[in-house]
MARFIMI-858497 format. One line per 3 residues: number of its first residue (from 1); for each residue x, y, z of C-alpha. Coordinates in steps of 0.2 Angstrom, whole numbers, plus 5000, padded with zeros to 4 digits. Layout:
// residues N
NUM> X,Y,Z | ... $
//
This chain:
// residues 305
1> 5446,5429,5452 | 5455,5446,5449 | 5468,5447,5464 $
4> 5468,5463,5477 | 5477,5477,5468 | 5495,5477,5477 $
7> 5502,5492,5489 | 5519,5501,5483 | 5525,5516,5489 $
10> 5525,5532,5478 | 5540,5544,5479 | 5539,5560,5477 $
13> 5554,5568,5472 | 5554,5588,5471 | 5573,5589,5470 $
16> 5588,5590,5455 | 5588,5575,5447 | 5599,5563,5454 $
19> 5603,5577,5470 | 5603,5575,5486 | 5584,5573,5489 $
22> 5582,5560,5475 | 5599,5550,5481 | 5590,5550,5498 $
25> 5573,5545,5492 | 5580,5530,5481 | 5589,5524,5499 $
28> 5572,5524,5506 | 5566,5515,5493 | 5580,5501,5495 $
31> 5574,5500,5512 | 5559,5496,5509 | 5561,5482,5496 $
34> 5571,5473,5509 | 5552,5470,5514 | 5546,5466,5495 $
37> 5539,5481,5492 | 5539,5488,5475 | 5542,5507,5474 $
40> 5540,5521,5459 | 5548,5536,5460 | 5540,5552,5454 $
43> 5553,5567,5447 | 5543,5584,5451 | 5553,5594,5442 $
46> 5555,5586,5427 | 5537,5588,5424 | 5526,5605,5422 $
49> 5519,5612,5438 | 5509,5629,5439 | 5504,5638,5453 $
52> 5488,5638,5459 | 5479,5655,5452 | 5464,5655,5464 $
55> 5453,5657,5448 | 5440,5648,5455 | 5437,5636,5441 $
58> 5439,5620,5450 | 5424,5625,5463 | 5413,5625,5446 $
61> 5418,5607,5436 | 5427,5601,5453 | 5443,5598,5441 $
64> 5458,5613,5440 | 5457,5619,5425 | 5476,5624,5422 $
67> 5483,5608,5410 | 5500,5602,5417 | 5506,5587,5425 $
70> 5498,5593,5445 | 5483,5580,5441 | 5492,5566,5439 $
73> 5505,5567,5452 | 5491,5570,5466 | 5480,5555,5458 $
76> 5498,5546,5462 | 5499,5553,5480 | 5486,5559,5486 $
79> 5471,5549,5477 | 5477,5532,5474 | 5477,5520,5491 $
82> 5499,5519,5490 | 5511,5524,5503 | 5520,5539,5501 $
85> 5536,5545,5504 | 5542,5565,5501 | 5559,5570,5498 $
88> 5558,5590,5496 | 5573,5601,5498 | 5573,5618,5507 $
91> 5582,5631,5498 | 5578,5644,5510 | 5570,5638,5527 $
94> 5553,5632,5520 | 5548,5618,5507 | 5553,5622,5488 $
97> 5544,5633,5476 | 5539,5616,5466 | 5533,5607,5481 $
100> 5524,5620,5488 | 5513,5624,5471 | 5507,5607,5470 $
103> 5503,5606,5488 | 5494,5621,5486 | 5483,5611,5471 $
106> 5474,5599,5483 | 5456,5611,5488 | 5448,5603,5473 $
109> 5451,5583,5477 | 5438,5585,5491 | 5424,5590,5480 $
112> 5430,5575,5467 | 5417,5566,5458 | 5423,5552,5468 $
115> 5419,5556,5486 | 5434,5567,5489 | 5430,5568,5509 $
118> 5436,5548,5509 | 5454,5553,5505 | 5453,5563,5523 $
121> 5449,5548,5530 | 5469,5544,5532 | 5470,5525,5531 $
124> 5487,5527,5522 | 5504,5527,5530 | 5519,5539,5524 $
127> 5536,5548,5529 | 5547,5563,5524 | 5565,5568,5520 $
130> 5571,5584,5517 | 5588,5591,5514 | 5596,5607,5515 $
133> 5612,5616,5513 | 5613,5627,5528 | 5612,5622,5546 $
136> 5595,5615,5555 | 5591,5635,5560 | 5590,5638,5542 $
139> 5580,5622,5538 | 5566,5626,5551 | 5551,5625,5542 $
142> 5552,5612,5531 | 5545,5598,5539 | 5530,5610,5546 $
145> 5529,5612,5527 | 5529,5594,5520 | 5518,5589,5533 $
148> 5503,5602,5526 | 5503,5588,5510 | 5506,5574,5518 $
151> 5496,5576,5534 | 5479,5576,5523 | 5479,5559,5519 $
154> 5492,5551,5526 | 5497,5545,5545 | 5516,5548,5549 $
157> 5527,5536,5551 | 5544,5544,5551 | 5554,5560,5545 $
160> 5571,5565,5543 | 5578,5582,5541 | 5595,5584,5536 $
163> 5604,5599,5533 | 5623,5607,5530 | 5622,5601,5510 $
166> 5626,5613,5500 | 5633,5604,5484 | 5622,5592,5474 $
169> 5627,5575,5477 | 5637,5577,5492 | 5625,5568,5505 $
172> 5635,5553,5493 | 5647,5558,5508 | 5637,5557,5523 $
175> 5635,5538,5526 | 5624,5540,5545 | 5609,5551,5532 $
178> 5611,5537,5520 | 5608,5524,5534 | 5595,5534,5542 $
181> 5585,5536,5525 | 5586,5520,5522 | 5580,5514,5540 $
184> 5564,5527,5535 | 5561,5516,5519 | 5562,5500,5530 $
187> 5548,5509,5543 | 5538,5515,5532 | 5538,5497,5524 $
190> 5535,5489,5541 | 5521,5501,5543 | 5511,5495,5528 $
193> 5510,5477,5534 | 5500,5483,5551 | 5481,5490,5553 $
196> 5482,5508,5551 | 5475,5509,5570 | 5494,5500,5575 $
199> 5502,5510,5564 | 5516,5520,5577 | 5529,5534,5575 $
202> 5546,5528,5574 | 5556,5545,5571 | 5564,5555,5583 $
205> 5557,5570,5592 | 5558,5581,5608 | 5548,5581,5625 $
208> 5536,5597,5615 | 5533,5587,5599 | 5515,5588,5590 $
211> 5509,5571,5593 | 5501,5570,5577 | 5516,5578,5564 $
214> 5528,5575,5578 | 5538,5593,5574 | 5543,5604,5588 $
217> 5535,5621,5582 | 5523,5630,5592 | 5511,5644,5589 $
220> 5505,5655,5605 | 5487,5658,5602 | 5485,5674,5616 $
223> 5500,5668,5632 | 5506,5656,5638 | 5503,5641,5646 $
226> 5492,5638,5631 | 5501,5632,5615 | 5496,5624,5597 $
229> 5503,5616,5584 | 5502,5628,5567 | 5498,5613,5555 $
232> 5488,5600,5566 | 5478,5615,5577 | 5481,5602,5590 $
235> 5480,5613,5607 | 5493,5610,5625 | 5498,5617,5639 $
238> 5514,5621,5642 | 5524,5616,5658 | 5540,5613,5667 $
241> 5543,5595,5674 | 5562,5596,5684 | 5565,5611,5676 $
244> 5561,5606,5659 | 5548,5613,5647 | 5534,5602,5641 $
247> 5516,5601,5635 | 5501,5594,5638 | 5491,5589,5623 $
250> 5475,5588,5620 | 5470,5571,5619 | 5452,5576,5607 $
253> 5463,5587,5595 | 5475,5574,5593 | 5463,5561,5588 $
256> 5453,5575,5575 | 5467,5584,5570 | 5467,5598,5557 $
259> 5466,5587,5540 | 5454,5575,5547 | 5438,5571,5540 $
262> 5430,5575,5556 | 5437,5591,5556 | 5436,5595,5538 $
265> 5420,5592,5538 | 5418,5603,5554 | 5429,5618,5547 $
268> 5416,5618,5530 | 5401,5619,5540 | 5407,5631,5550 $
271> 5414,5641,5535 | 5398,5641,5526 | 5387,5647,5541 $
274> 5401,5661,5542 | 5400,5663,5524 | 5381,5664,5524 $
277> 5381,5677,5538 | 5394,5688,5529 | 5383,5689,5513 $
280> 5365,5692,5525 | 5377,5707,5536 | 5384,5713,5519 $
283> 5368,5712,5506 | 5374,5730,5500 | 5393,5727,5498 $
286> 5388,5710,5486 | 5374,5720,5478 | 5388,5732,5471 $
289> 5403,5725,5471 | 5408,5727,5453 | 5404,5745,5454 $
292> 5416,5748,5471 | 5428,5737,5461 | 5431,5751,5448 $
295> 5440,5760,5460 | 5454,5749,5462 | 5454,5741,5444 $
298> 5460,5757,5436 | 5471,5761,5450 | 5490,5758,5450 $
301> 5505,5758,5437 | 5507,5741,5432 | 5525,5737,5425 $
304> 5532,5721,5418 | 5549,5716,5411 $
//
């Protein structure tokens, strides 16, 4: 009798070699083989990784067509049934180039051969850490960043943002990180051992966090009261409780976030009946648009280096 394939967790490091996002990442991973779990450790940018071109080719044979190492590394993170952890620096308040060009890549998993809609389904559990040179008001957006990748298959279990690390290697220095990433290793560890239904936040956050990718940055729709979170689209209302701001969430939204399959599956149907209407309200512009093109594709003074 073959035994059940055993759970590791994949780590995903878009970092220098042996920097301060891959020192952080192997703590984790010592954490978590206090519990017996094996980890492997994936070097982003030591492998070839191209930007999506928006060519279309993938909505045609439901694989990209551009040849570099992108497949693999989401068949490691994103396909396979492991436990994930990212560790992405932020060079200039968002998630890195490389990180953000594979996280870019994923549109074509959910028309996989395989039944890509079950990967939304999010019965896996993973964390993130991210480092950066400057202070945390130049680091703002990386989490709300990582979490676009992570938050599609995944459930959260903890994140860690550190920042005021200029030099490569000098987190060797700061020995509470070290701890803390190491204590995110043992979580996401812990996490893996419980029903994905038990499976609870354990990092830290503030009295306006998202309750589903737990960061603290909110998009206005129209005014306020009314509040959302730009990644999840989880709707609040914003209020003061003893003179301090807090929000409201809704409860639906929070259990169908964005990258849900539920909502997925909403947001396609809904795209496709807009899609549909557009084409019916604009039989002209489709009927000609090669012809209204040639305006524009002899236009301009194109310069290269």
């Amino acid at each position: 009798m073959t035994e059940p394939k055993k759970k590791k967790i994949i780590g995903l490091s878009c970092g220098r070699k042996n920097g301060n996002s891959e020192i952080l990442l192997k703590e984790a991973a010592m954490g978590a083989e206090e519990f017996g779990i094996e980890t492997e450790i994936i070097r982003a940018m030591a492998l070839k990784v191209l930007p999506c071109r928006a060519c279309g080719g993938c909505w045609e044979t439901r694989k990209c067509v551009l040849k570099d190492d992108v497949e693999w590394i989401l068949e490691e993170t994103f396909v396979e049934d492991n436990a994930l952890i990212l560790s992405v620096p932020v060079y200039h308040l968002r998630a890195s180039g490389v990180f953000m060009c594979i996280t870019e890549r994923v549109n074509h998993l959910f028309n996989d051969d395989r039944g890509g809609y079950s990967f939304l389904k999010r019965t896996k559990v993973g964390a993130i850490l991210s480092v950066g040179g400057s202070q945390l008001d130049w680091t703002s957006l990386s989490l709300l960043t990582i979490n676009i990748f992570l938050q599609h298959g995944h459930v959260l279990v903890d994140q860690l943002q550190v920042a005021d690390c200029p030099v490569s290697g000098m987190i060797l220095g700061m020995e509470k990180e070290l701890e803390r990433a190491r204590q995110l290793g043992r979580n996401v560890a812990k996490a893996m051992q419980v029903p994905i239904e038990e499976v609870k936040y354990m990092g830290g956050e503030t009295a306006v966090s998202c309750p589903v990718c737990h960061c603290n940055v909110l998009q206005v729709p129209e005014d306020f009261p009314d509040v959302y979170c730009p990644i999840c689209w989880v709707h609040g209302t914003m209020y003061l409780d003893a003179g301090k701001m807090k929000v409201k969430w809704n409860e639906e939204d929070a259990r169908y976030p964005r990258f849900s399959l539920e909502a997925h599956l909403r947001h396609f149907a809904e795209q496709s009946e807009k899609n549909e209407k557009f084409v019916k309200e604009h039989k002209y512009l489709m009927d000609n648009m090669e012809e209204l093109r040639k305006k524009y594709v002899s236009y301009g003074t194109i310069i290269k280096p």
